[in-house]
C-alpha positions as CSV (number, residue, x, y, z in Angstrom):
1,X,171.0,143.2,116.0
2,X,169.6,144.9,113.2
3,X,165.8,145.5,112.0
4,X,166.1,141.8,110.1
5,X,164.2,140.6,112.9
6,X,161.2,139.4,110.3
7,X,160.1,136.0,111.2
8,X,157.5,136.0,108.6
9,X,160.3,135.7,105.7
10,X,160.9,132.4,107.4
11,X,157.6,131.5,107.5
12,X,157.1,131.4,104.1
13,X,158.1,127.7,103.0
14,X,155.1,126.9,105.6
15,X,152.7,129.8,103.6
16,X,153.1,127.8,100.1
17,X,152.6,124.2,102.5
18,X,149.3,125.7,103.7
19,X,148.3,127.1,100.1
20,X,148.7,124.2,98.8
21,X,146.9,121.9,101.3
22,X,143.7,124.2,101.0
23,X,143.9,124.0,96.8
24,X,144.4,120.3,97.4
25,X,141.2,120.4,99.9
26,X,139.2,122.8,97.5
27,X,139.4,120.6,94.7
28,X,138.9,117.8,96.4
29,X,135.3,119.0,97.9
30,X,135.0,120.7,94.4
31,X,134.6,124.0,96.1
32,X,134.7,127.4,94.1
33,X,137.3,129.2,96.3
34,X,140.3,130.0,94.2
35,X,140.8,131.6,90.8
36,X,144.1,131.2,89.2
37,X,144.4,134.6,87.6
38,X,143.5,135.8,91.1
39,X,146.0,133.9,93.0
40,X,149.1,134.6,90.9
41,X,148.1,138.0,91.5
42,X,147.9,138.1,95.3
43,X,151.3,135.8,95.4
44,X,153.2,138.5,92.6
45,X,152.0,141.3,95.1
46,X,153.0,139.1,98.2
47,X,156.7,138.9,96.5
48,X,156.7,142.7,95.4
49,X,155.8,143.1,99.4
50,X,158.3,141.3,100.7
51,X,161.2,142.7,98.3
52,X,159.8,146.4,98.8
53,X,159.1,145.7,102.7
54,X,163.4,145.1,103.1
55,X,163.5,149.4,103.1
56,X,160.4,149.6,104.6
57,X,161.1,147.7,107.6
58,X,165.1,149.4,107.7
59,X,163.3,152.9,107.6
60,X,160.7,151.5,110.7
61,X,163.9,150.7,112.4
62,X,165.2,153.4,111.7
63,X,162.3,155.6,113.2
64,X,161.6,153.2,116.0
65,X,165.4,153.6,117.2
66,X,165.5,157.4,117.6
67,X,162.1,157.5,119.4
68,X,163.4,154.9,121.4
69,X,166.4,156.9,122.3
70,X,163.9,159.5,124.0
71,X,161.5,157.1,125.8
72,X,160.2,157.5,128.9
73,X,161.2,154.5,130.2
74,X,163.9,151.5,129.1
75,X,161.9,148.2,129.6
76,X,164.0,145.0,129.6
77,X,163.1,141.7,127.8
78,X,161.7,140.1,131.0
79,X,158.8,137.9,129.9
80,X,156.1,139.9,131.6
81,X,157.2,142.8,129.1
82,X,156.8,140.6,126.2
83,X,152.8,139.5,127.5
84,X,152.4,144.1,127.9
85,X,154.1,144.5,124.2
86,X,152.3,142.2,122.9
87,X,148.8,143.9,124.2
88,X,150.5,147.4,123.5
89,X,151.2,145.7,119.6
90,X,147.8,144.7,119.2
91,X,145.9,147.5,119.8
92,X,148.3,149.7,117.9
93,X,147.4,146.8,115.1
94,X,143.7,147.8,115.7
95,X,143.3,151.2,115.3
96,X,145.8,151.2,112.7
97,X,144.0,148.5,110.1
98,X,140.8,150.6,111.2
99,X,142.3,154.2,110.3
100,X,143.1,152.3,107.0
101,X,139.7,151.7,106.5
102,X,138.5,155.4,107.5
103,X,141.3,157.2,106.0
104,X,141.9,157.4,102.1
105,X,145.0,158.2,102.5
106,X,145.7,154.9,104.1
107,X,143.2,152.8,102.2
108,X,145.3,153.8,98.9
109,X,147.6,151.0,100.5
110,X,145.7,148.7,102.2
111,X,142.6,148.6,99.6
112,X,145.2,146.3,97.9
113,X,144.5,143.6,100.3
114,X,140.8,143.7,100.0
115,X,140.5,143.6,96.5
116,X,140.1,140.3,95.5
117,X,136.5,138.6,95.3
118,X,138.1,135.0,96.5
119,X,138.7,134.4,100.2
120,X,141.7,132.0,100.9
121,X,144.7,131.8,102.1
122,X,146.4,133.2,98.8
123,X,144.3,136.4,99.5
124,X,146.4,136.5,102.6
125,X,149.7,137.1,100.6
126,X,147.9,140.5,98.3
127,X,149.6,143.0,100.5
128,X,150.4,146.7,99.5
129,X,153.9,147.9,97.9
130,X,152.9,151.3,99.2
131,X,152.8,151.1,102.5
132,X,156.2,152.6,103.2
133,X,154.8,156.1,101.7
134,X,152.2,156.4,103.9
135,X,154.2,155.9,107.1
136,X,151.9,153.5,109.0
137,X,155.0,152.9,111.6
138,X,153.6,156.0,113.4
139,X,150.6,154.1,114.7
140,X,153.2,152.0,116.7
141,X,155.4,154.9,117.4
142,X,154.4,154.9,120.9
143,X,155.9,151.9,122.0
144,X,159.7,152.6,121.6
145,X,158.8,156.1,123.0
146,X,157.5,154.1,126.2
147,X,160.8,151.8,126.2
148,X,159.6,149.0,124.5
149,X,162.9,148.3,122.6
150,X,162.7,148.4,118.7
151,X,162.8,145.0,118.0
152,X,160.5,143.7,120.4
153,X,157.8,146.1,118.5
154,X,159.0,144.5,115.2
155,X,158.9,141.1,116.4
156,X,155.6,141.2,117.6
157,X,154.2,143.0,114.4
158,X,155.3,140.0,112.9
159,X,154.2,137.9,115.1
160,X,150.8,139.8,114.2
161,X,151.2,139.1,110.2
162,X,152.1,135.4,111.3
163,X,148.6,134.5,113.0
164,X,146.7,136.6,110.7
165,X,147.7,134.3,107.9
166,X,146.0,130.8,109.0
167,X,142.1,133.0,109.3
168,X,142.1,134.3,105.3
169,X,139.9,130.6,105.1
170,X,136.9,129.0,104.6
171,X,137.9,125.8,105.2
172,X,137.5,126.4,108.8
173,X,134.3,127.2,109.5
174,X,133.6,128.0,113.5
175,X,135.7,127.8,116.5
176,X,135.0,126.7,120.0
177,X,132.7,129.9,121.2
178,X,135.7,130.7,124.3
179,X,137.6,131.2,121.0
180,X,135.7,132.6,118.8
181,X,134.6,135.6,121.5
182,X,138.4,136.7,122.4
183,X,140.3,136.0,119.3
184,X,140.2,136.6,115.6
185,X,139.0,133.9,113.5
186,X,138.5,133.0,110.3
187,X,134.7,133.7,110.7
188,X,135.4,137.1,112.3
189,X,137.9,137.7,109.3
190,X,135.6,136.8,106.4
191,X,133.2,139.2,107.3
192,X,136.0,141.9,107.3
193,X,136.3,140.9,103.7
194,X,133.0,141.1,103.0
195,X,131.7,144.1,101.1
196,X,127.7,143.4,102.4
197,X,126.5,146.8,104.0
198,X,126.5,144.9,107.4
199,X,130.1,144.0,107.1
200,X,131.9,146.8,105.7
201,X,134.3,148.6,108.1
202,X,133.9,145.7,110.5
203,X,136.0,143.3,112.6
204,X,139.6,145.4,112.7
205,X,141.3,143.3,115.0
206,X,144.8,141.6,114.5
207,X,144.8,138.4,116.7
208,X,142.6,139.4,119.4
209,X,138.8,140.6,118.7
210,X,138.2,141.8,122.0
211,X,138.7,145.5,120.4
212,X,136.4,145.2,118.2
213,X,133.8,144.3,120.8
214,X,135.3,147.5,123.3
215,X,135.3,150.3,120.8
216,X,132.0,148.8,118.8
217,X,133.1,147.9,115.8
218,X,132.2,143.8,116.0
219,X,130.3,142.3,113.8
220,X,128.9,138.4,113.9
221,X,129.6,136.5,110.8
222,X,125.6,135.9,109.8
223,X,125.8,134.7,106.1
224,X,128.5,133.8,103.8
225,X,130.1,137.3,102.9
226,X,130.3,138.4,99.2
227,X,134.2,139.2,98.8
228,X,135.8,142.3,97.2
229,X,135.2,145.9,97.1
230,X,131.9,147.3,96.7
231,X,133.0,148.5,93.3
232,X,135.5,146.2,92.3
233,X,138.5,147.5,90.1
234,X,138.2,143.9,87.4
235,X,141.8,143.3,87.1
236,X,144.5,141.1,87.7
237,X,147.2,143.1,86.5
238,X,149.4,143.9,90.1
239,X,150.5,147.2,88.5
240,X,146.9,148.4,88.3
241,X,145.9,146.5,91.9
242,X,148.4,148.6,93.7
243,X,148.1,151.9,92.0
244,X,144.3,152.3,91.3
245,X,143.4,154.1,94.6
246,X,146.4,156.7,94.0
247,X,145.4,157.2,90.7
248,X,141.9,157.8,91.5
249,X,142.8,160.3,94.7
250,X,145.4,162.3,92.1
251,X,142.4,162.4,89.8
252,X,140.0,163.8,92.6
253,X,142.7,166.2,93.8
254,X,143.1,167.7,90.2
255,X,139.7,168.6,90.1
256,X,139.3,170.1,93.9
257,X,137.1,173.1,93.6
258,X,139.6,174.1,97.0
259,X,142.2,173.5,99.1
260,X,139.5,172.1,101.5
261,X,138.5,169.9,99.0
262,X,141.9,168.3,98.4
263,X,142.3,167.6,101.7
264,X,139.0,166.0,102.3
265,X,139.8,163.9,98.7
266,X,143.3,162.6,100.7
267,X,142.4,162.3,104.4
268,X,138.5,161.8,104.8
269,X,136.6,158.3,104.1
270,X,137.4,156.4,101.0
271,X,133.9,157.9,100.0
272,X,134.0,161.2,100.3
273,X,132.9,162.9,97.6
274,X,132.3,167.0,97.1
275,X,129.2,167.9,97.6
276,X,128.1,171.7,96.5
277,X,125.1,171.4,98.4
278,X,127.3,171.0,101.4
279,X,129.8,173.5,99.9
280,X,126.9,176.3,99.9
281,X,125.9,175.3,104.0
282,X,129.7,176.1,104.9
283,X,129.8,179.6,103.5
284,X,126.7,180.6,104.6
C-alpha cells in the first residue's frame, strides 16, 4: 500500500451533492448565504488543493514511514488501536489548527480557509496550496514514532477532513446538547469563523470539542458570527487568496530593523508588529 490512502478524493461526488442541496435550500428560504464569486473561489482553491495535496500527501508518507521505522513500538491494526489513533489523530488535529492560528508562519496557509465572509459548505472546500511548505505533518509526527503505522495516521487525518465538511453550515442550527458538549458542530464551527473579538482564536477542535473545553480555548456560539478576517483581503482572485499572507510576511521581513525582528514577523502571532517602544525595554 502506498500513501493513496485519501478517502476524501472519494468523497467528493457526495461534497458537490451536499453543495448543491444547501444552494437549493438557501434559495428556497431566500437566505443570504452564498456569493457566486465567492464560491467559485473556495471550489478553484479546493481543486488547486487536491491537485497540489497528491505530493503533499507522498512527501507525508514519506516522512511518516522513516519515523515509523524508529518507533518505539509496532502497533497492529486491532480495532482497539484504531479507537487510541483516532484520539492520538485528533488531538494532534487540535493543537495543530490552533498553532495555525498563533503562528504566522502557519496562518500564511491556513488564513486561506478563513478568508471568505460567507459560511457554507463551499467555504469548506477554500483550503491552502501551501501547506506542503510549512510542513504541518510534524504535528502528527508522533504517532508513527509511537508505532501507529503510516496509513492508519493518514486515514484517520482524512477521516478528520471528512466530518469536518458537513459543520461549515448554517442550515443546521443546534444539536442535541449530549452532542453539542463532546463533538464539533456547526455551531461550535461558525464561531471559529467568526472574526467578533469573542470568537477569534476559538473552538480549534477537529471532530471532538472536548479539547477545546480541556485546554480553555471554548467558546459558546452566542450570536450569529460576522465571517471573514478581521481585515479582509476583498478579492476573489485564488492567486491573491493564497499568496497574500506570504507576501505580506516577505514585506515585513524586508523592513526588520533585526534579525529578532524577522523572526518575530515569521513565527509570532499573525499580529505582531515591531514595536520601538518595546525595542528600547529590551536593550535597556
Amino acid at each position: 500500500m502506498g500513501p493513496n490512502v485519501d478517502i476524501i478524493n472519494y468523497a467528493i461526488p457526495g461534497f458537490v451533492l451536499l453543495l448543491t442541496i444547501e444552494i437549493l435550500v438557501n434559495a428556497y428560504q431566500k437566505r443570504d448565504l452564498f456569493e457566486v464569486k465567492d464560491t467559485i473561489s473556495s471550489l478553484t482553491m479546493g481543486i488547486g488543493s487536491v491537485i497540489i495535496g497528491i505530493a503533499g500527501k507522498a512527501l507525508t508518507f514519506a516522512a511518516f514511514s522513516l519515523a515509523y521505522k524508529f518507533s518505539i513500538f509496532k502497533l497492529d491494526w486491532a480495532w482497539y488501536v484504531w479507537v487510541l489513533a483516532f484520539f492520538a489523530d485528533d488531538i494532534s488535529y487540535y493543537w495543530f489548527h490552533r498553532k495555525s492560528h498563533e503562528i504566522r508562519f502557519f496562518w500564511a496557509s491556513h488564513v486561506v480557509h478563513h478568508s471568505s465572509e460567507k459560511y457554507n459548505l463551499g467555504t469548506a472546500l477554500r483550503q491552502p496550496w501551501t501547506g506542503i511548505l510549512t510542513g504541518t505533518f510534524i504535528f502528527w509526527i508522533w504517532m508513527p514514532l509511537l508505532g501507529f503505522h503510516p496509513i492508519m495516521v493518514m486515514t484517520m487525518q482524512s477521516v478528520s477532513l471528512l466530518y469536518q465538511f458537513w459543520i461549515h453550515t448554517e442550515t443546521i442550527h443546534k444539536l442535541p446538547n449530549f452532542i453539542e458538549y463532546i463533538f464539533n458542530t456547526p455551531s461550535h464551527h461558525r464561531v471559529h469563523h467568526g472574526s467578533n473579538p469573542e470568537y477569534i482564536d476559538k473552538n480549534h477542535g477537529g471532530i471532538l470539542i472536548i479539547w477545546d473545553r480541556i485546554f480553555g480555548t471554548f467558546q459558546k456560539e452566542l450570536y450569529r458570527p460576522t465571517y471573514g478576517l478581521t481585515a479582509n483581503i476583498n478579492t476573489f482572485n485564488p492567486l491573491k487568496i493564497v499568496s497574500h499572507e506570504w507576501i505580506d510576511i516577505f514585506k515585513d521581513v524586508s523592513k526588520s530593523h533585526s534579525l529578532k525582528d524577522a523572526f518575530h514577523y515569521i513565527f509570532a502571532g499573525p499580529g505582531w508588529k515591531y514595536s520601538k517602544i518595546e525595542d528600547n525595554k529590551t536593550q535597556e
